[in-house]
C-alpha positions as CSV (number, residue, x, y, z in Angstrom):
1,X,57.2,102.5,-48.5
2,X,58.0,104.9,-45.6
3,X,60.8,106.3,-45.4
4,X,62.6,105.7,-41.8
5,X,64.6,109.3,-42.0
6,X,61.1,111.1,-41.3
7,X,60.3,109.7,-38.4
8,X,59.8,111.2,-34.7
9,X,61.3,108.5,-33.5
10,X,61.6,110.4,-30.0
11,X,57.2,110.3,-30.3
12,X,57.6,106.2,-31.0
13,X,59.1,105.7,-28.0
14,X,56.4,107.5,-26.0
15,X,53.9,105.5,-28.0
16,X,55.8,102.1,-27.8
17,X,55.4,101.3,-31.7
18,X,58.9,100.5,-32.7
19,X,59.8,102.4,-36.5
20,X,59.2,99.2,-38.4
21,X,55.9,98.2,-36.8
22,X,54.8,102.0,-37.8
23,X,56.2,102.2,-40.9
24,X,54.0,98.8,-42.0
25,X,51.2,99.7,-40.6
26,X,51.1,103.1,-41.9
27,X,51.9,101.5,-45.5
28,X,49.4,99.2,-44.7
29,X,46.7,101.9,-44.2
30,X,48.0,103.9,-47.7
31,X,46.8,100.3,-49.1
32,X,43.7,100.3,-47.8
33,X,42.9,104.1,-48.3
34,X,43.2,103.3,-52.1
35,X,40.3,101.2,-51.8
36,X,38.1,103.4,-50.1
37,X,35.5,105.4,-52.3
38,X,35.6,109.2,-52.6
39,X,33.3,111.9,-52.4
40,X,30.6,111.6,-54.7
41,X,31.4,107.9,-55.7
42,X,28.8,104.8,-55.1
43,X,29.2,103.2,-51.7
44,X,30.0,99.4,-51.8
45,X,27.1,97.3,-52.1
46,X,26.4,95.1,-48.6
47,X,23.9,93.4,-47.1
48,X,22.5,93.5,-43.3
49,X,19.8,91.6,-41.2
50,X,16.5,94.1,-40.5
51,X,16.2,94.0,-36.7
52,X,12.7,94.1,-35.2
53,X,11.3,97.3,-33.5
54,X,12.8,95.4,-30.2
55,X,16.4,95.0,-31.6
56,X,15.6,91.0,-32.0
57,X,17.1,89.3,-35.7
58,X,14.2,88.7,-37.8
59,X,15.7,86.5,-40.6
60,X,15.2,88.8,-43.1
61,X,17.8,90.8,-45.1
62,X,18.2,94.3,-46.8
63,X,20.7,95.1,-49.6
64,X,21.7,98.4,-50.1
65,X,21.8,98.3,-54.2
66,X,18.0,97.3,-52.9
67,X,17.4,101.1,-51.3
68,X,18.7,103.2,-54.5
69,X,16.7,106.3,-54.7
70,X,15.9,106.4,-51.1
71,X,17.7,107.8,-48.9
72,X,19.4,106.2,-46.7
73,X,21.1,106.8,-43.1
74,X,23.7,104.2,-41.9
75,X,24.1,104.7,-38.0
76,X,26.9,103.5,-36.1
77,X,27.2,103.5,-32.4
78,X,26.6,101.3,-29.4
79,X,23.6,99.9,-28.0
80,X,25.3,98.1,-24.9
């Protein structure tokens, strides 16, 4: 757990997160970053639908334990 002596508490203010809301989420985050593979581990398996050259679902599905050997590009951004 965080420990509520190192806080900017001045900076909280400012940001309107109060020192306990911080302090659980930033544990909360050290939980999850346990979790999260390193450098040069095997990403997490997962699945996704293939989208048609239009962007329309096609029904069919793609796991990524499926790809191994080829490489692969995962892009994330916004098509709105």
């Amino acid at each position: 757990m965080s420990d509520m002596a190192d806080l900017d508490l001045e900076r909280l203010k400012r940001l309107e997160i109060s020192p306990e809301d911080y302090i659980k989420v930033k544990d909360e985050a050290n939980e999850r970053e346990k979790r999260v593979p390193g450098i040069g581990d095997p990403a997490p398996d997962f699945e996704l639908e293939l989208l048609s050259d239009d962007g329309k679902r096609t029904g069919e599905h793609v796991r990524l334990s499926s790809l191994r050997g080829t490489p692969v590009l995962l892009y994330f951004g916004s098509y709105t």
